[in-house]
KOLDO-707609 format. One record per residue (C-alpha): residue number from 1; chain; z, x, y. Coordinates in pm, whole numbers, padded with zeros to 5 digits, always signed. Layout:
N
(rec NUM,A,(Z,X,Y)) ...
//
This chain:
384
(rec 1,A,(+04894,-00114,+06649)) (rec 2,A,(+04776,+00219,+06529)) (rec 3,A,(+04706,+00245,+06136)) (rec 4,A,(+04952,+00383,+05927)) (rec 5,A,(+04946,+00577,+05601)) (rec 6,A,(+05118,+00276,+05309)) (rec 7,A,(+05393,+00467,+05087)) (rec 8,A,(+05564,+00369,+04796)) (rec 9,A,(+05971,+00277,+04835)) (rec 10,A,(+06237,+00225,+04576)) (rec 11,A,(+06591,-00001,+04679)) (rec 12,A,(+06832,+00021,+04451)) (rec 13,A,(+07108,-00277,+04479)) (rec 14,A,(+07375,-00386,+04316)) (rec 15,A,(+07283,-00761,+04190)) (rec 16,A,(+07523,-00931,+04410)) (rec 17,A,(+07423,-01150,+04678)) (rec 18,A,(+07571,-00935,+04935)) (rec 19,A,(+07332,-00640,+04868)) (rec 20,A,(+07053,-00798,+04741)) (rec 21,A,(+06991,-01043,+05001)) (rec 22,A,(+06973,-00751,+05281)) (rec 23,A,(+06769,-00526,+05007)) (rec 24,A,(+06523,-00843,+04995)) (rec 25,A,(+06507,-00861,+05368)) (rec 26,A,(+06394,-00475,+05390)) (rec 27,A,(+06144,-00534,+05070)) (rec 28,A,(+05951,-00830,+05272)) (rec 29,A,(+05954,-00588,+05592)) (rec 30,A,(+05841,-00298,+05423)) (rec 31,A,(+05600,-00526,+05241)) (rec 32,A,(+05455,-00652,+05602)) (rec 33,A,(+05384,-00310,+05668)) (rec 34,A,(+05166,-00243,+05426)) (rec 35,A,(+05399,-00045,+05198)) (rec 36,A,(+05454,-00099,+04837)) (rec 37,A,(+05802,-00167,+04707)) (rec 38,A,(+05974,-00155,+04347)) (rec 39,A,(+06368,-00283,+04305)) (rec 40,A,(+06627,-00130,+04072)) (rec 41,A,(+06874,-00301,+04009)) (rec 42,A,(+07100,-00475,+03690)) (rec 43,A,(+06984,-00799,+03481)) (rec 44,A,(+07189,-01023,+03745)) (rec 45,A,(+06969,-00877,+04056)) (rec 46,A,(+06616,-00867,+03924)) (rec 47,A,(+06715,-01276,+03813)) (rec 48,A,(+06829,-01331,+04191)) (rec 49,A,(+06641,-01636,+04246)) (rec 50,A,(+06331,-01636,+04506)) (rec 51,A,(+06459,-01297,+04644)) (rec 52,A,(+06229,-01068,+04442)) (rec 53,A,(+05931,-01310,+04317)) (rec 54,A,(+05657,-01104,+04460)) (rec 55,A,(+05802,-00739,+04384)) (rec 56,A,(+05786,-00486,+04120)) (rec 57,A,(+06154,-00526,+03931)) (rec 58,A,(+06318,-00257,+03730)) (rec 59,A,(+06674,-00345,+03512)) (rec 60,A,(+06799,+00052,+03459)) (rec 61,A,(+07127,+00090,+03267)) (rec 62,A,(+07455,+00160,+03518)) (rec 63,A,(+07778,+00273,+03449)) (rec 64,A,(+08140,+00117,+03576)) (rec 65,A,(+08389,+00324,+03638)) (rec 66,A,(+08717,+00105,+03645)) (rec 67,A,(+08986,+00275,+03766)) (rec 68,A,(+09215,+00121,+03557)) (rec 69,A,(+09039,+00181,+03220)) (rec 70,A,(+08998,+00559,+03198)) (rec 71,A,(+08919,+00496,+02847)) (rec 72,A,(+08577,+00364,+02944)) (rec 73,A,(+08451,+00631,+03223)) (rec 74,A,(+08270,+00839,+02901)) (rec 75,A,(+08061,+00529,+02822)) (rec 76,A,(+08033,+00452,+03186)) (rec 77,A,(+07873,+00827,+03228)) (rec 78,A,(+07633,+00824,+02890)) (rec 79,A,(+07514,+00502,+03042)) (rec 80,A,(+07481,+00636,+03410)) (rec 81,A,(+07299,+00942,+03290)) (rec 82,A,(+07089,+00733,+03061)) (rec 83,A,(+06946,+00548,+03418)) (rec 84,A,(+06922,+00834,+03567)) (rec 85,A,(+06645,+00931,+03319)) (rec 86,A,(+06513,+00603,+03336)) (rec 87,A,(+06474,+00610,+03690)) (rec 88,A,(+06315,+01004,+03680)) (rec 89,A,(+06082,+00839,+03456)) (rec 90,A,(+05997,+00520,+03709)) (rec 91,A,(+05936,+00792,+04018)) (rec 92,A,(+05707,+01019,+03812)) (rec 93,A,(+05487,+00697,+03840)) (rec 94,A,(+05541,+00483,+04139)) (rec 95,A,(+05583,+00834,+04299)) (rec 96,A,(+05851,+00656,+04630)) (rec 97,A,(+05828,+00862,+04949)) (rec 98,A,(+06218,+00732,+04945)) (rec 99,A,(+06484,+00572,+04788)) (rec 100,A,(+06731,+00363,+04984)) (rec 101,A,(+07067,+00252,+04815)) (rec 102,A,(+07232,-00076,+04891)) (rec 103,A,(+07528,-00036,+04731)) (rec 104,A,(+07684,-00118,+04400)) (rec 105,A,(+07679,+00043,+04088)) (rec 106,A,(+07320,-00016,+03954)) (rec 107,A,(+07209,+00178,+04253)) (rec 108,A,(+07389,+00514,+04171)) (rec 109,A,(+07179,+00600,+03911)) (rec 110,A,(+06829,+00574,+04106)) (rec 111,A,(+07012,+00771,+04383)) (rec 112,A,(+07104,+01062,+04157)) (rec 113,A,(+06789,+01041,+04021)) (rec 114,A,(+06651,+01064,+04403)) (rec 115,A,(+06885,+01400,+04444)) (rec 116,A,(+06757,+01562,+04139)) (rec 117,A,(+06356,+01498,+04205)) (rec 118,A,(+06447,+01634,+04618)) (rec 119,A,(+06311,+01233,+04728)) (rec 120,A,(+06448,+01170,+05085)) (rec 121,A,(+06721,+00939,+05043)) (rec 122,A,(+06911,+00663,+05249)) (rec 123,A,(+07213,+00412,+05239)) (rec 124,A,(+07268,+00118,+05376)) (rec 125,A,(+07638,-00011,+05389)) (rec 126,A,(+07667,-00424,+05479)) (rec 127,A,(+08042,-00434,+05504)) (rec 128,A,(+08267,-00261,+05763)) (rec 129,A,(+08457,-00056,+05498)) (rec 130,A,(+08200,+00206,+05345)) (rec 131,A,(+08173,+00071,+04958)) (rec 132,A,(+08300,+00300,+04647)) (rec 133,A,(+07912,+00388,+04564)) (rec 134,A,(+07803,+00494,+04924)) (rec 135,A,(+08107,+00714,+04942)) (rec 136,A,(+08037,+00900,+04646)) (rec 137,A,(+07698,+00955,+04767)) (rec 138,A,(+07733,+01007,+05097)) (rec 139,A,(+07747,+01396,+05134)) (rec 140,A,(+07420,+01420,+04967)) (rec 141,A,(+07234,+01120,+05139)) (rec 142,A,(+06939,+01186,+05397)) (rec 143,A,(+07099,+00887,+05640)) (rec 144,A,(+07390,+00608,+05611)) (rec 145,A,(+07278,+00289,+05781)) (rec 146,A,(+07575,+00109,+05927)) (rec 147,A,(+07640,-00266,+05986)) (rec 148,A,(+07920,-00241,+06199)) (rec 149,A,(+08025,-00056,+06528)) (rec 150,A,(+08348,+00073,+06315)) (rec 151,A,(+08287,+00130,+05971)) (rec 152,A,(+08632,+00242,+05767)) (rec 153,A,(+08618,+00540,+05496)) (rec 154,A,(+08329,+00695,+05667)) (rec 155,A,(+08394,+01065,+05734)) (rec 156,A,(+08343,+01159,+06098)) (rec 157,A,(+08157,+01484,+05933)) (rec 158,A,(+07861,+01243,+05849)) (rec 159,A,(+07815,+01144,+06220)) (rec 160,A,(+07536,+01286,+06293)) (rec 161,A,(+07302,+01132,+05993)) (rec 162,A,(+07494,+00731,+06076)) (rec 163,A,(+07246,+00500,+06234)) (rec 164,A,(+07385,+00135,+06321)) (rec 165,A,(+07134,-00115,+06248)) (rec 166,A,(+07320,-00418,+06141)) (rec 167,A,(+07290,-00621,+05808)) (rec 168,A,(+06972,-00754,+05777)) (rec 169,A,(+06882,-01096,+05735)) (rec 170,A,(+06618,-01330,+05619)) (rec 171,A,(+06313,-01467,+05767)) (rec 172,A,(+06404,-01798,+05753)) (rec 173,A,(+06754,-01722,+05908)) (rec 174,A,(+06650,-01510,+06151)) (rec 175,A,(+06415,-01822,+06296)) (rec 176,A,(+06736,-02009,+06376)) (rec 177,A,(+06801,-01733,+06633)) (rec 178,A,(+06570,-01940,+06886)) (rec 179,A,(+06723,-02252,+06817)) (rec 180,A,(+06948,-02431,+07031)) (rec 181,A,(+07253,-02517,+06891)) (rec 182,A,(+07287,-02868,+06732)) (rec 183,A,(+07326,-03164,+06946)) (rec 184,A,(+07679,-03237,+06897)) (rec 185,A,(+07813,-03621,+07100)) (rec 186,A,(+08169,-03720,+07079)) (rec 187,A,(+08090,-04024,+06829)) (rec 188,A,(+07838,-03839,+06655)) (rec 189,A,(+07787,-03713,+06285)) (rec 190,A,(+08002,-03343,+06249)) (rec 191,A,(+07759,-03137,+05984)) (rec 192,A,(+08051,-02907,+05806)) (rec 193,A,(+07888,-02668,+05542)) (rec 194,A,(+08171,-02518,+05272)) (rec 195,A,(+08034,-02182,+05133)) (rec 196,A,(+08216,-01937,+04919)) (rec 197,A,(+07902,-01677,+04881)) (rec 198,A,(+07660,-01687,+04554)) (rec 199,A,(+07956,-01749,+04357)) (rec 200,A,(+08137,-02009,+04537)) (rec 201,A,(+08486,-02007,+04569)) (rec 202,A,(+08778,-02227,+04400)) (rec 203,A,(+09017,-02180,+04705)) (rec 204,A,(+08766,-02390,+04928)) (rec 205,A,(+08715,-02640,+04626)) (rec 206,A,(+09132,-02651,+04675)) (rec 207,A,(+09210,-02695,+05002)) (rec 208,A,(+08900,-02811,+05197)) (rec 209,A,(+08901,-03175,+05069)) (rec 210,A,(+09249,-03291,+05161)) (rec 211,A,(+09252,-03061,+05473)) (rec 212,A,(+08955,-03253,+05616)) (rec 213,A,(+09104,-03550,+05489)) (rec 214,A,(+09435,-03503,+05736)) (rec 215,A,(+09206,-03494,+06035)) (rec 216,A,(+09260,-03815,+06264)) (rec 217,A,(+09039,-04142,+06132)) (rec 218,A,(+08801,-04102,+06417)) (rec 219,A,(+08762,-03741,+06322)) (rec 220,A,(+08715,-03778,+05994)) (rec 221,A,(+08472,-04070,+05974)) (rec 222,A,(+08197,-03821,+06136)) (rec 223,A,(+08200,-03611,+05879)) (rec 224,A,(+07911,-03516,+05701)) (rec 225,A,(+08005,-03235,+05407)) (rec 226,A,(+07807,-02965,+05235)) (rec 227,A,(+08000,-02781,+05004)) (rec 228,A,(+07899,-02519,+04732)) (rec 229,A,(+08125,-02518,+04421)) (rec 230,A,(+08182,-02332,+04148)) (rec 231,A,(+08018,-02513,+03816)) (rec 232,A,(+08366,-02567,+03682)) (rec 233,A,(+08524,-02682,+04018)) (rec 234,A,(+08258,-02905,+04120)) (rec 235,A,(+08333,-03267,+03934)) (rec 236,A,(+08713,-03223,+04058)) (rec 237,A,(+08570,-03112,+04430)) (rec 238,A,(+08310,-03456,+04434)) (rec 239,A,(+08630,-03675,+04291)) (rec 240,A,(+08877,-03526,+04607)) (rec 241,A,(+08593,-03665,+04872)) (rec 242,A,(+08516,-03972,+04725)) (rec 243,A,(+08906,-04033,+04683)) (rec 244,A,(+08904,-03937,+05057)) (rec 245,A,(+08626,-04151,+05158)) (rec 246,A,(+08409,-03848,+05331)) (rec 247,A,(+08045,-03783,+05258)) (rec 248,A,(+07972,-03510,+05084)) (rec 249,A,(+07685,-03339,+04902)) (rec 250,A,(+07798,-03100,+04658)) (rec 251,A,(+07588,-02824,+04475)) (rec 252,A,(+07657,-02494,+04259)) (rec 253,A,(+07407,-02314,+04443)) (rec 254,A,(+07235,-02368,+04785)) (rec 255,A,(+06861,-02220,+04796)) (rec 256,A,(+06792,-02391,+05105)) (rec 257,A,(+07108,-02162,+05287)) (rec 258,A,(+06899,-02132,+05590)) (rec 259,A,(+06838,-02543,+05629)) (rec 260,A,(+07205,-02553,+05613)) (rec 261,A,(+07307,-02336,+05855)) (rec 262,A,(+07027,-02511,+06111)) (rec 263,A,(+07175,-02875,+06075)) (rec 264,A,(+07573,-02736,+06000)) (rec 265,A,(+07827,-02797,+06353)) (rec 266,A,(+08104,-02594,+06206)) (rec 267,A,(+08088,-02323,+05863)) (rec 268,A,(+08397,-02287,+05647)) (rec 269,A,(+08326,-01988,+05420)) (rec 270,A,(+08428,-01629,+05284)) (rec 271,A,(+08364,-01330,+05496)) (rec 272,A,(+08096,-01196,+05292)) (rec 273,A,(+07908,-00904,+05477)) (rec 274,A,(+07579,-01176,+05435)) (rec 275,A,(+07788,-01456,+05560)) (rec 276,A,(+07877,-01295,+05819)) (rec 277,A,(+07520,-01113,+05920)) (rec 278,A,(+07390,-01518,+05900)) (rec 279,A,(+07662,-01660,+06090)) (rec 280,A,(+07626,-01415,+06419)) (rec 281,A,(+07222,-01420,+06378)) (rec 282,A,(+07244,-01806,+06392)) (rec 283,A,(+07518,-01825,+06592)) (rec 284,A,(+07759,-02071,+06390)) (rec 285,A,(+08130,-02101,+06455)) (rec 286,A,(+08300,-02066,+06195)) (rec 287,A,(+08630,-02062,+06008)) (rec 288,A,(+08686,-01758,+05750)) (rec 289,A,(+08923,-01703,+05432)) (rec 290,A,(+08800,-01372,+05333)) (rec 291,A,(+08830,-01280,+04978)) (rec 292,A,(+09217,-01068,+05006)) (rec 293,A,(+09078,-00888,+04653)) (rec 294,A,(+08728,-00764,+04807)) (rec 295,A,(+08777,-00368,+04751)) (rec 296,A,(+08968,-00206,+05017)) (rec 297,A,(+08976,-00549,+05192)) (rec 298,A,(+08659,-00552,+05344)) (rec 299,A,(+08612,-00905,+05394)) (rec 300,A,(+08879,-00932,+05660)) (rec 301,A,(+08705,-00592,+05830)) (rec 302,A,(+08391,-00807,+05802)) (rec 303,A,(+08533,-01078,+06019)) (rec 304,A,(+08714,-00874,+06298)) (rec 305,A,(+08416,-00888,+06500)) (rec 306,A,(+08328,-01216,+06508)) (rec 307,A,(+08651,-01337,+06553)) (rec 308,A,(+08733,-01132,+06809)) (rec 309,A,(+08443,-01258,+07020)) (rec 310,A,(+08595,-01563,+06983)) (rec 311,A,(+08296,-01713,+06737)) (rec 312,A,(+08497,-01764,+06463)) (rec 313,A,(+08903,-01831,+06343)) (rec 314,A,(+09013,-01645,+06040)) (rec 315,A,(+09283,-01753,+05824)) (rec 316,A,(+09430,-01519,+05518)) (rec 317,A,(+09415,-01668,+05236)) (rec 318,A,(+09808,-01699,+05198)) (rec 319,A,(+09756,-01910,+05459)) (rec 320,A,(+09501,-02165,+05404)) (rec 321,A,(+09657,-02437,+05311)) (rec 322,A,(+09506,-02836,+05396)) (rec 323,A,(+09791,-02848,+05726)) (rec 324,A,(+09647,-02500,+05862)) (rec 325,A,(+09265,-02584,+05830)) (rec 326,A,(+09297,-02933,+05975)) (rec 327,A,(+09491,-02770,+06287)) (rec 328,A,(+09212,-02539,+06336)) (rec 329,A,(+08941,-02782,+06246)) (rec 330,A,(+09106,-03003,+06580)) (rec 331,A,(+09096,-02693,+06734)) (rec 332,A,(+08737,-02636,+06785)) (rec 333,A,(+08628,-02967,+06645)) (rec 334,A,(+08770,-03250,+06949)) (rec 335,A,(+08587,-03046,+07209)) (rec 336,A,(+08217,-03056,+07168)) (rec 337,A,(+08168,-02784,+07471)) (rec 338,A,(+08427,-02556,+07330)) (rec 339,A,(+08245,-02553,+06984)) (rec 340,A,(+07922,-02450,+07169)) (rec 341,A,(+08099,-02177,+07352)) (rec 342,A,(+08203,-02029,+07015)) (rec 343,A,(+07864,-02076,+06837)) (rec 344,A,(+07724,-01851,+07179)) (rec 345,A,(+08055,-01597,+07067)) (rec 346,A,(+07937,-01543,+06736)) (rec 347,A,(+07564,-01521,+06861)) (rec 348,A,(+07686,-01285,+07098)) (rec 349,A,(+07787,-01010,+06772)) (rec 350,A,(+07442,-01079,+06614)) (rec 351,A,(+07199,-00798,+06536)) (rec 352,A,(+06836,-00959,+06472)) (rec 353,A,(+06674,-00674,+06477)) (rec 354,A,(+06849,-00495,+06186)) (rec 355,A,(+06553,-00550,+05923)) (rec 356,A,(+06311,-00360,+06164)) (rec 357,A,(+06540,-00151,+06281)) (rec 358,A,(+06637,-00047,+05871)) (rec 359,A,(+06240,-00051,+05795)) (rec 360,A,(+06192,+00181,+06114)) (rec 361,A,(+06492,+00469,+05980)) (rec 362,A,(+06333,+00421,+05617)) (rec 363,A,(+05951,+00514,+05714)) (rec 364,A,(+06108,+00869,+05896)) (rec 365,A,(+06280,+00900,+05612)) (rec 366,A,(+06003,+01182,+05477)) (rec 367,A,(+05875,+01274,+05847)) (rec 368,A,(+05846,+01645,+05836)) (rec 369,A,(+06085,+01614,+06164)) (rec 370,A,(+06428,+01421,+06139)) (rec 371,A,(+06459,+01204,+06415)) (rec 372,A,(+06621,+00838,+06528)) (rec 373,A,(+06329,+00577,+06510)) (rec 374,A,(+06330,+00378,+06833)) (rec 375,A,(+06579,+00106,+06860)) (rec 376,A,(+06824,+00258,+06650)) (rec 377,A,(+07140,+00330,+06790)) (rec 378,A,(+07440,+00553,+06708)) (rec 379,A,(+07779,+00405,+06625)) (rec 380,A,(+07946,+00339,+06907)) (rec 381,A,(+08293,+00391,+06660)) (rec 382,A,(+08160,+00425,+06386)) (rec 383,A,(+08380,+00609,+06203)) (rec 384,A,(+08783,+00566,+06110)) 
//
C-alpha cells in the first residue's frame, strides 16, 4: 500500500443508536487509515457507551424544529445558529478536510457550519426513507451516501452526487460474516434474542412472553431467551417467563450485541436501519415489528428488503399479537433447514463492505477531481 497524506474529519450524528453506531464504524475506519477524527454530536451521543472512547468528542448546541410547536422554531434557530458558531470555531482548529453528516438534528449545525467555511461535505442516510435533516441539506451537500437500492424522498435531481454503500457496521459484527450459521438439531437448544434497538421496546416486553409461551411443549422447552427491556418493563418481562417456565436472560442494555447475534437461531426485533444493517451482515432470520411512528415510516421501508429475500417475516405492529408471533415462530422454527435457508436470504441483502466503501467516498471528498472511489456503486433505484 502506497503512503497516504492523514487529514482531519468531522461526523456529525444525531446521538441515537441508529446514526451513531454507523458514524462509529466510519470513525474506527478512518482511524485505521491513519486519519484523525473529531465527533459532534448532542450530550446523549458523545455518552454512547464504548462507541467513541478513543475519539475527540464535541457536545454543540442543536435546534428542534417540531412541527407541531411553531412556538418553539425561534429558540430552535438561536440555538442552531449558536452551534453553528461553535462548530466555525472547532474547524478553525482541527482544520477537517470534510465533514460528513449522519443524520439527526445535532448534525445540522456542523453541516451549515461546513457550507459557510466552503469544507467539502457528505451525508450518509441509514434508512430507506431520506431523514428530515439530510433533506434539508441535500441541495447543498458534496455527496449523499445511500443504504438502500431505493431510497424514498430523494430527488432524482441529486442522482448524480448518490453513491450506495450500505449502512455500515461494526468490527465485531462484521466478523460474524464468515461464520457458519449456528448448529441448529431438532432436540436442540433454540437461541431467540428480543431487541427493540438502544431503547428497547414495550411492545416486545408485551407480546413476546406469552407468544413464545403458546408454542407446542416440545417447542417451547428449547428455548433459550435473550431479551432487552426497557428499565421500567423489565421486572414485569422476567415475571411473564418465569410464570411461563422459559429461560430467559433479561437486560436494559446489551453491549455484547455482536455475541448475541453469533449464538441467536432466530431475532425478534424493530426494523431499525442498524438492526437491519446487522441482521443481513450476519445473516440472521428474523421476525420484524417496525416502529409504525418512525418518521415517514421508515422502519417498514427498512425491512422490505430483507423480507422480500425471504430472510426475514414482518408483522405491523397492529398485528403482533402472542397468536400471530407463535404462528410465525412455527413457521420458520419446526424446520431446522428452512431456518438456514432464510439466515442465507438475509445474508444474501448484506453489504460488508459499506464502512470501506463510506471511508473510500469520504477521502475524495476534497480530491481536486470528483470522482466514484472504487467499489462504490450507483443506485440501482435509488430514488422515488
Amino acid at each position: 500500500m502506497g503512503w497516504k497524506l492523514s487529514k482531519h474529519f468531522v461526523l456529525a450524528a444525531g446521538g441515537t443508536g441508529g446514526h451513531m453506531v454507523p458514524a462509529a464504524a466510519l470513525a474506527e475506519e478512518l482511524t485505521k487509515r491513519g486519519h484523525r477524527v473529531a465527533l459532534v454530536s448532542d450530550a446523549r451521543g458523545v455518552r454512547f457507551p464504548g462507541l467513541f472512547d478513543d475519539i475527540q468528542t464535541h457536545v454543540i448546541p442543536a435546534g428542534r424544529f417540531q412541527v407541531r410547536k411553531p412556538l418553539g422554531w425561534p429558540g430552535a434557530i438561536r440555538e442552531m445558529w449558536r452551534g453553528r458558531a461553535m462548530a466555525r470555531q472547532l474547524y478553525r482548529t482541527f482544520k477537517p478536510a470534510a465533514v460528513i453528516g449522519f443524520g439527526g438534528y445535532p448534525a445540522l449545525p456542523a453541516l451549515l457550519a461546513a457550507f459557510v467555511n466552503h469544507i467539502p461535505t457528505a451525508v450518509h442516510e441509514q434508512n430507506a426513507v431520506l431523514g428530515r435533516v439530510n433533506r434539508l441539506v441535500a441541495g447543498r451537500v458534496d455527496a449523499i451516501a445511500t443504504s438502500y437500492d431505493r431510497t424514498a424522498r430523494l430527488a432524482a435531481k441529486y442522482e448524480g452526487k448518490t453513491h450506495l454503500v450500505g449502512n455500515p457496521v461494526r468490527e465485531a459484527v462484521l466478523a460474524l460474516r464468515t461464520r457458519p450459521y449456528p448448529l441448529l438439531e431438532e432436540d436442540g437448544i433454540f437461541r431467540v434474542l428480543v431487541t427493540g434497538g438502544s431503547q428497547g421496546a414495550s411492545i416486545l416486553s408485551r407480546v413476546v412472553p406469552d407468544g413464545l409461551a403458546m408454542l407446542p411443549v416440545t417447542f417451547r422447552r428449547r428455548l433459550q431467551v435473550t431479551h432487552q427491556a426497557r428499565i421500567e418493563d423489565i421486572d414485569a418481562v422476567r415475571a411473564k417467563y418465569a410464570e411461563h417456565q422459559i429461560p430467559a436472560e433479561l437486560a436494559t442494555y446489551l453491549p455484547d450485541m455482536p455475541a448475541q447475534l453469533a449464538w441467536a437461531h432466530l431475532v425478534i426485533a424493530r426494523a431499525g436501519a442498524s438492526t437491519i444493517a446487522e441482521l443481513t451482515v450476519a445473516g440472521r432470520p428474523a421476525i420484524l415489528v417496525p416502529l409504525p411512528s418512525a418518521t415517514d415510516d421508515h422502519q417498514t421501508a427498512n425491512a422490505r428488503e430483507i423480507t422480500q429475500a425471504g430472510g426475514a417475516r414482518t408483522i405491523p405492529q397492529g398485528d403482533f399479537t402472542a397468536k400471530e408471533l407463535a404462528k410465525q415462530m412455527q413457521r420458520l422454527g419446526l424446520d431446522p433447514a428452512a431456518l438456514e435457508n432464510a439466515a442465507g436470504r438475509a445474508k444474501s441483502v448484506g453489504r460488508p463492505n459499506a464502512v470501506s466503501d463510506l471511508a473510500d467516498l469520504v477521502e475524495s471528498l476534497d480530491a481536486p477531481v470528483a470522482r466514484l472511489p472504487v467499489g462504490v456503486s450507483r443506485p440501482k433505484q435509488a430514488f422515488a
